[in-house]
N, C-alpha and C positions, 0 to 999 in steps of 0.2 A: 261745361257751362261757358256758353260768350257772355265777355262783357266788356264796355269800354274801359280804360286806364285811367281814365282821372281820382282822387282818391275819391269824390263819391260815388262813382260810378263802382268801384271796387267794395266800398262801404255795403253798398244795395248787394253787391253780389256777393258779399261774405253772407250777408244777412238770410238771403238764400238758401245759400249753402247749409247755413246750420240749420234751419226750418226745417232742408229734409231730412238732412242727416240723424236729426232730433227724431221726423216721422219717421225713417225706415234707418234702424240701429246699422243695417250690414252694407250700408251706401256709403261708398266714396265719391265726393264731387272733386272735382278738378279744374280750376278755373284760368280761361285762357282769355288775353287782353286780343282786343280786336280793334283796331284802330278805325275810325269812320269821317267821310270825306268832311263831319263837321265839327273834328279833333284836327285834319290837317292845313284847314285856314283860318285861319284865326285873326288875319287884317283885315279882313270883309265883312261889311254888315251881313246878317244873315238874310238880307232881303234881297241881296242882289248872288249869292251863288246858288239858285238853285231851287227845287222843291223840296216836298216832303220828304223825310226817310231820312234827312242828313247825318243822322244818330243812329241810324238803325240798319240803313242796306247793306251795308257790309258786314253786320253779324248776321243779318237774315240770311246773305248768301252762304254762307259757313255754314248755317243752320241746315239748307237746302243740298247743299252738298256732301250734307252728313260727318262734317270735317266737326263740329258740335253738336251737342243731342237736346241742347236749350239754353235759350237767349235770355240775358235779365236787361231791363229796361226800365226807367222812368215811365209809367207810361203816358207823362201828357208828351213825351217825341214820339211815342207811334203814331203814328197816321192814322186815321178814322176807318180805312179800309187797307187790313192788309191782303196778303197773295192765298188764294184758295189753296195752296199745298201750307196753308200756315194756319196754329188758330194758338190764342191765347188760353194757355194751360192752367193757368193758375192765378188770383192776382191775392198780392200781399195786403192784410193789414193797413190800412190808410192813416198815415200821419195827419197831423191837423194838415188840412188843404192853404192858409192864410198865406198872403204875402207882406211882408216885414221892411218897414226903412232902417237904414242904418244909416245914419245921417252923422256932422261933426255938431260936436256939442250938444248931441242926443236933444239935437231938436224931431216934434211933429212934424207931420205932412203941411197944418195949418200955419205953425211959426214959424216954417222956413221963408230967408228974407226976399221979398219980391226980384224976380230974376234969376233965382237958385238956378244951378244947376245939377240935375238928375243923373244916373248914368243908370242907362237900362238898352240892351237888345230888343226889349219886346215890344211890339207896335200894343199888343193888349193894354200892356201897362202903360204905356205913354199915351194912349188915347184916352184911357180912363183918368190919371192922374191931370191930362188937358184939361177933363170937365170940370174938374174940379178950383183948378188951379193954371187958369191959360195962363199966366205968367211963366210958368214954369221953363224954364228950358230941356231939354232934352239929348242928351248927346249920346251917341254909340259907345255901348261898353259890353264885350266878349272878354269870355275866359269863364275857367270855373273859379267856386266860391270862394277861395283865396285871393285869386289874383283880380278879381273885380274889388275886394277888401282893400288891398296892396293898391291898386290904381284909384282909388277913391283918393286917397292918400296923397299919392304921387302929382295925380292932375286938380288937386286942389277941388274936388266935386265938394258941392253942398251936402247931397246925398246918392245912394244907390239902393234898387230895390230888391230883392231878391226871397228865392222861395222860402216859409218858414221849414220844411222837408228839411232841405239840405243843409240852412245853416245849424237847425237842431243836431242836425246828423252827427258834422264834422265839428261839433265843440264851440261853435261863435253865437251859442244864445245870449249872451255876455255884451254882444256890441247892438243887440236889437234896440231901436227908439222908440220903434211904436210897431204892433201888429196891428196891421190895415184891416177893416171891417171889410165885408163883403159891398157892402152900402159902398163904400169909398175904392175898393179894387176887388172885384169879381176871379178868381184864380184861372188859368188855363185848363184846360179840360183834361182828368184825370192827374191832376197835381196833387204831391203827396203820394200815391200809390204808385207799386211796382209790381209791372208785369213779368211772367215768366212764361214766352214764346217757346210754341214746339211745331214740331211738323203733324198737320192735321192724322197722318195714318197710322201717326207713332204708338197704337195705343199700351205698350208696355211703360214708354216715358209718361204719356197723359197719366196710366193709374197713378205712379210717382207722383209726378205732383200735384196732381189734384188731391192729394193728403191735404196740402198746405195752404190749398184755396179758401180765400175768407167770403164764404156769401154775402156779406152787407156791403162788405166795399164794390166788391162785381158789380152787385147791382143799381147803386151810386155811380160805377163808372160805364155801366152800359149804358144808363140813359145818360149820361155828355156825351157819350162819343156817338151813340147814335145825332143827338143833335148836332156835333159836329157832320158826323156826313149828309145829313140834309141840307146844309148851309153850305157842302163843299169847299169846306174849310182847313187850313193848317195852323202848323204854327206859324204863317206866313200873313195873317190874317188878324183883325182885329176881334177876335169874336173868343167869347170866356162865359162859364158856366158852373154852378156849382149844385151839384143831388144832395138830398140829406134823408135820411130814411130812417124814420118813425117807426116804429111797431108795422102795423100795414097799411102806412102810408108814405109814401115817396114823391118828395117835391124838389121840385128843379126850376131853377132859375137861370136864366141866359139874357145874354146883350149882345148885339153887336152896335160899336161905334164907327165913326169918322177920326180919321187919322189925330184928325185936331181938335176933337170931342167935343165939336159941335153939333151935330148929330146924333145922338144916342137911344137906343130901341134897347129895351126890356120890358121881358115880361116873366112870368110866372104861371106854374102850372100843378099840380099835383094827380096822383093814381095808384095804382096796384102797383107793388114791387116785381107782379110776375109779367108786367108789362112794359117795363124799365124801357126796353128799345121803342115798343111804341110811343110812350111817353116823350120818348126824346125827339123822337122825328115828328111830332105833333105841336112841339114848344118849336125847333127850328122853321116850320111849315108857318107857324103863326107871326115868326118874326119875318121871315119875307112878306106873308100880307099884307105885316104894319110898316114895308118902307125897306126893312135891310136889303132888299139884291141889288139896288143902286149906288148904294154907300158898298157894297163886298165890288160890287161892277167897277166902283170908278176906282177903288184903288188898285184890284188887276190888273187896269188897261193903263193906268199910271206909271204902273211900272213898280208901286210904292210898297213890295213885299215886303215882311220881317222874313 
């Protein structure tokens, strides 16, 4: 098993590891750290080195080379369209998808004092928390879930916002202030869930883990990420989406903003769960009719990626 090195990154891939081990008694997993070009900068906004994959090319190539026989992931860093010798084997269990302030003096989104300052990497969350609150300032903050804690700290931030996933994960529900509604921050697409990446021909790995495959979240996360690739979108992008799935019905909700969340297009949509992907590409198709390829256009040609 690949997986990155940071401890949640390692969290997710113990967590793996025992799922199968649990499903198939006579399985030994063996997990190896794979370092990825968006573990080795860490002084650059993530808008300016680069596209999608940052998280993930270099376990995919390992994967592909047969040097590992399966990749675990976050999967809102997959990309919306991986490589035809690749397909997602399994996806885990979904955490609540919510994103969380952790602010000083365990103030709100709405008590924080005019001028705050934010720390966040994600153009999502800064466009959204814009609309809310132009006041707000916003400032570039990398690292994993410790050390944005640690710099909150250090650089005197008002607040920092981060996934509920991960700080559940690693032990910091303790310093949460407020869990942000959807209404107020919309999550990245497939947040909370983790993938576990195989090679499409593998099929002695695929039976493996498809033991461990959870169908409600699958299909929660086919329709976003179908939405995401209709809207040809990253994590580089302001655009966020959350499925929720009902007995048999499955509704999905998407937005994309303007950087400075002046701008903002949401809508809503509902269907069959066995149509999850159409669903998704039918909510993105709709958010370009009402206005988004202008607002995704102008920050492209900006230059203004996350």
């Amino acid at each position: 098993m690949g997986s990155r090195g940071s401890k949640l990154a390692l969290w997710q891939a113990g967590y793996v590891k025992q799922a199968l081990e649990l499903a198939v008694p006579d399985l030994k997993v063996e997990i190896e750290v794979i370092k990825t070009t968006g573990d080795k900068i860490l002084d650059v906004a993530l808008s300016k080195i680069g596209d999608k994959g940052l998280f993930t090319k270099e376990i995919e190539k390992e994967l592909l080379e047969g040097n590992i026989d399966i990749a675990v992931h976050s999967m809102k860093d997959l990309p919306s369209q991986i490589g035809p010798d690749l397909v997602i084997g399994a996806v885990l269990p979904r955490e609540n998808p919510q994103d969380v302030l952790i602010s000083k003096y365990n103030r709100n989104l709405l008590e924080l004092p005019i001028g705050a300052v934010i720390g966040t990497s994600s153009l999502r969350r800064q466009a959204q928390i814009k609309h809310i609150r132009p006041d707000i300032k916003i400032v570039e903050l990398r690292g994993n879930v410790e050390t944005r804690i640690r710099k909150m700290q250090e650089e005197d931030l008002d607040a920092i916002i981060l996934a509920y996933a991960g700080v559940k994960r690693l032990g910091f529900e303790n310093l949460i202030s407020e869990y942000l509604s959807y209404e107020v921050l919309m999550p990245a697409v497939g947040q909370g869930a983790i993938a576990v990446e195989t090679r499409a021909g593998d099929s002695e790995v695929l039976a493996i883990v498809g033991q461990i495959d959870h169908e409600p979240t699958r299909v929660q996360v086919e329709a976003e990420r179908s939405f995401l690739a209709r809207l040809e979108g990253g994590c580089q992008v302001p655009i966020a989406a959350i499925a929720d799935l009902q007995g048999q019905e499955l509704r999905i909700k998407g937005l994309v903003a303007s950087l400075d969340g002046q701008e903002f297009i949401s809508l809503e949509m509902s269907g069959s769960p066995n149509q999850a992907a159409e669903l998704g590409r039918k909510l993105g198709q709709s958010l370009l009719d009402a206005g988004a390829g202008p607002i995704l256009n102008r920050i492209k040609y900006t230059g203004a990626r996350e």
